[in-house]
C-alpha positions in Angstrom: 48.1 84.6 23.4 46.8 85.8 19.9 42.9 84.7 20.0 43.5 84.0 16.2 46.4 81.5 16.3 44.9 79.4 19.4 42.2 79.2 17.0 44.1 77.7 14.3 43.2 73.6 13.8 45.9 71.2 14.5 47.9 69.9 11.4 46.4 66.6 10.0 49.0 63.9 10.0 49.5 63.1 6.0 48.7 59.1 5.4 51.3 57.6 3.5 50.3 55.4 0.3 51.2 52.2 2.2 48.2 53.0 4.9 46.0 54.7 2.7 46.1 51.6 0.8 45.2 49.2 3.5 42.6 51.9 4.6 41.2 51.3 1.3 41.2 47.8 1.3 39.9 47.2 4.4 36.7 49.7 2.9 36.4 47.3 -0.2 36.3 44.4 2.6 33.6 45.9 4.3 31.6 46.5 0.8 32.1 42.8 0.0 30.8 41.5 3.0 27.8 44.0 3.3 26.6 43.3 -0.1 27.2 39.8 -0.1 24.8 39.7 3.1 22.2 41.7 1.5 22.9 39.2 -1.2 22.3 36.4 1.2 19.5 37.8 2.8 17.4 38.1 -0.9 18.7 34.6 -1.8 16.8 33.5 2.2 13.9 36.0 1.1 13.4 34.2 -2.6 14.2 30.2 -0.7 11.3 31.2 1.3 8.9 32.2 -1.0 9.6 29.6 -3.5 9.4 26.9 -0.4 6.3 28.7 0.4 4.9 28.1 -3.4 6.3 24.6 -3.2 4.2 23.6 0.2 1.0 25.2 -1.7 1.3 22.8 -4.5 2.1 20.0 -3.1 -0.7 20.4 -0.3 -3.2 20.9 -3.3 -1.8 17.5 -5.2 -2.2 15.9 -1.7 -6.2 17.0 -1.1 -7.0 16.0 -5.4 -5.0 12.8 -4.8 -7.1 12.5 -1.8 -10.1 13.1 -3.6 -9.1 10.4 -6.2 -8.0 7.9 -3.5 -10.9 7.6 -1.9 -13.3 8.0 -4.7 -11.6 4.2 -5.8 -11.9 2.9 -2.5 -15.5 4.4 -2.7 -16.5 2.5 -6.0 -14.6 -0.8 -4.8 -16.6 -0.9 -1.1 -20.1 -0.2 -3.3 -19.5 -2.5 -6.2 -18.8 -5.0 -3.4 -21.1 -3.9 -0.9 -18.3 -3.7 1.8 -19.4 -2.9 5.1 -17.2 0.2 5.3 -19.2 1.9 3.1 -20.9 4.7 5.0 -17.5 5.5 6.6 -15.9 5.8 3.5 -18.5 7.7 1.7 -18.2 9.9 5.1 -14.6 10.2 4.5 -15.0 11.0 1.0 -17.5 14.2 1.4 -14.9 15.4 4.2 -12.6 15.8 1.6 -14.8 18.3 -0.4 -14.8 20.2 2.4 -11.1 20.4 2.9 -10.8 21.1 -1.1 -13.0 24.4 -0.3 -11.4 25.3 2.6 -8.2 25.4 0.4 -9.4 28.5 -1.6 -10.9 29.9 1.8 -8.3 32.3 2.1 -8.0 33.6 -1.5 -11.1 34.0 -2.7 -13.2 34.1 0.8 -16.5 31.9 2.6 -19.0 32.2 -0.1 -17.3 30.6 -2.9 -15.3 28.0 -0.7 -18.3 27.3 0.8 -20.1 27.2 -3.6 -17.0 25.3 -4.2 -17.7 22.5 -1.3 -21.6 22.3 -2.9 -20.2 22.1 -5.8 -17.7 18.9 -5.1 -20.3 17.0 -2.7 -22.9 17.3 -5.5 -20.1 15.2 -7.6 -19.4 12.8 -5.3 -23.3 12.3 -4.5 -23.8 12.7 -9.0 -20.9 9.7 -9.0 -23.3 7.5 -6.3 -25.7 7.8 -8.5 -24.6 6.8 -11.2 -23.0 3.8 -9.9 -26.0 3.0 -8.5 -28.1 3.3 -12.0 -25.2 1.1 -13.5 -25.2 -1.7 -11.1 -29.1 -2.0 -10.9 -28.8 -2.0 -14.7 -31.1 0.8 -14.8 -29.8 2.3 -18.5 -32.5 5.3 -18.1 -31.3 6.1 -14.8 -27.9 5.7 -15.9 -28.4 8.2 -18.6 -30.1 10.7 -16.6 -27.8 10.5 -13.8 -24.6 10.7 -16.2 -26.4 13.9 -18.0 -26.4 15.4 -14.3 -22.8 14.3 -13.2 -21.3 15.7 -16.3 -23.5 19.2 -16.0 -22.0 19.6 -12.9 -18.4 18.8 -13.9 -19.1 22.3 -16.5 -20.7 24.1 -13.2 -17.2 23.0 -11.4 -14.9 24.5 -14.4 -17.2 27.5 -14.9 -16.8 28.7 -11.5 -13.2 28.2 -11.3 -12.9 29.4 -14.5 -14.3 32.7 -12.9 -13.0 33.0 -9.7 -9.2 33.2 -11.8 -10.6 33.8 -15.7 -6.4 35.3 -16.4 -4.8 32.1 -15.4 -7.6 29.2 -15.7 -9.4 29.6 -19.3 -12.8 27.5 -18.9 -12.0 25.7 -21.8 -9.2 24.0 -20.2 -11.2 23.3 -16.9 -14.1 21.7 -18.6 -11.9 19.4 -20.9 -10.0 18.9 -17.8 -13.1 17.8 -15.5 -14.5 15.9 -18.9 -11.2 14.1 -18.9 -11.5 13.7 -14.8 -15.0 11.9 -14.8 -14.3 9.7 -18.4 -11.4 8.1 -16.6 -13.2 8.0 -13.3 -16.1 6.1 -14.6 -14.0 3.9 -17.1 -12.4 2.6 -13.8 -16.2 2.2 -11.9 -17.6 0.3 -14.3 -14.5 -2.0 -14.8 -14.6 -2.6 -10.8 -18.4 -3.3 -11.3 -18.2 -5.9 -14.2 -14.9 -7.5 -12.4 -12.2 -6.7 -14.2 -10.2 -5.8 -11.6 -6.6 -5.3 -13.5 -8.5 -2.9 -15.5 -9.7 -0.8 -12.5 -6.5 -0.6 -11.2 -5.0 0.7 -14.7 -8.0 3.0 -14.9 -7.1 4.4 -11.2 -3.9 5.2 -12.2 -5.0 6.7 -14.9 -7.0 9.0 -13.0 -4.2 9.8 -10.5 -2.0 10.7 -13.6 -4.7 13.1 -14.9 -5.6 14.6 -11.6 -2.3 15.4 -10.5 -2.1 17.8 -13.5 -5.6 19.3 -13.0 -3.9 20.2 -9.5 -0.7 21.5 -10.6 -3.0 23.7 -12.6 -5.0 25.3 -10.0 -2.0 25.4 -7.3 -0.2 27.5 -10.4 -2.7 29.3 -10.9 -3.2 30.9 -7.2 0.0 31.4 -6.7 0.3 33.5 -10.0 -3.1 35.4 -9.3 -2.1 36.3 -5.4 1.7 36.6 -5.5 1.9 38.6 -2.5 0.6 35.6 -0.7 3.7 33.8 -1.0 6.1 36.5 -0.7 7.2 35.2 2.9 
């Protein structure tokens, strides 16, 4: 036998236009259905991260509405001199402590642990003050209200610096400002018994701190993107 003709491929059998058409069809098939899972797999991807974002903000809400809520049920166990008062205020300096531990992982021990000072020296400024005001002690209520609001500044200051692109200090200090006007318009309603009024002023302060929350929550996630990527 001739070594070239053995050689020689076998004729391809011509496809007609009826099954080159389905083989083509069946190809644009496949294309649809890959893409549209690639498709389906970003959409998962972005649900994530965006449930990931939404988790972050509302756990930061839940710890400032926290901080709020038992803040009030501070003020209304001291102006009545409730029993529960120790376990309350106890209570109450935990939640600094879970505030700071919030920012742990983004901007690391040393300023969640500044931050948690920072917070308790609030709370502890707020005791005093309460406790000028109801002793009607109006120098000790000045001095005390000097320190609480100096401190408010330290809080917005640091934050402020921690995220200076997405938190402006400005903002933070009228923000805190805002926080401890409304906080002690509702204390010293409790204290001289207007009780209607304290309630109005704590939701008030719920209103107000809500934002302030929304605004640090927005702010992380913009400044550490990557964090919520998954």
């Amino acid at each position: 036998m001739d070594t070239l003709t053995s050689a020689q491929p076998t004729p391809r059998r011509r496809v007609g236009p009826a099954r080159l058409g389905l083989v083509l069809a069946a190809a644009a098939v496949g294309l649809i259905l890959a893409s549209g899972s690639l498709a389906a797999r970003s959409e998962a991807h972005a649900g994530g991260a965006t449930a990931e974002r939404a988790r972050f903000h509302d756990a930061m809400r839940g710890l400032w509405e926290e901080h709020v809520a038992w803040t009030r049920m501070f003020i209304v166990s001291f102006a009545s001199d409730v029993p529960d008062l120790a376990a309350t205020t106890d209570r109450l300096l935990r939640n600094q402590d879970d505030i700071g531990n919030a920012i742990r992982p983004f901007y690391g021990d040393a300023a969640a642990d500044q931050l948690t000072a920072l917070l308790r020296e609030h709370i502890l400024g707020a005791a005093q003050l309460l406790a000028a005001a109801k002793a009607g002690d109006a120098d000790g209520v000045a001095t005390a209200s000097d320190a609480w609001y100096a401190n408010a500044n330290e809080i917005a200051d640091f934050l402020a610096a921690a995220n200076p692109k997405h938190w402006s200090a400005a903002d933070l200090r009228q923000m805190m400002k805002d926080h401890l006007d409304l906080t002690l318009a509702e204390a010293v309603a409790q204290l001289e018994g207007r009780y209607d009024d304290a309630v109005a002023g704590y939701d008030a302060v719920e209103a107000e701190i809500r934002e302030m929350a929304d605004m640090l929550s927005d702010g992380i996630i913009a400044q550490f993107p990557a964090a919520f990527a998954h």
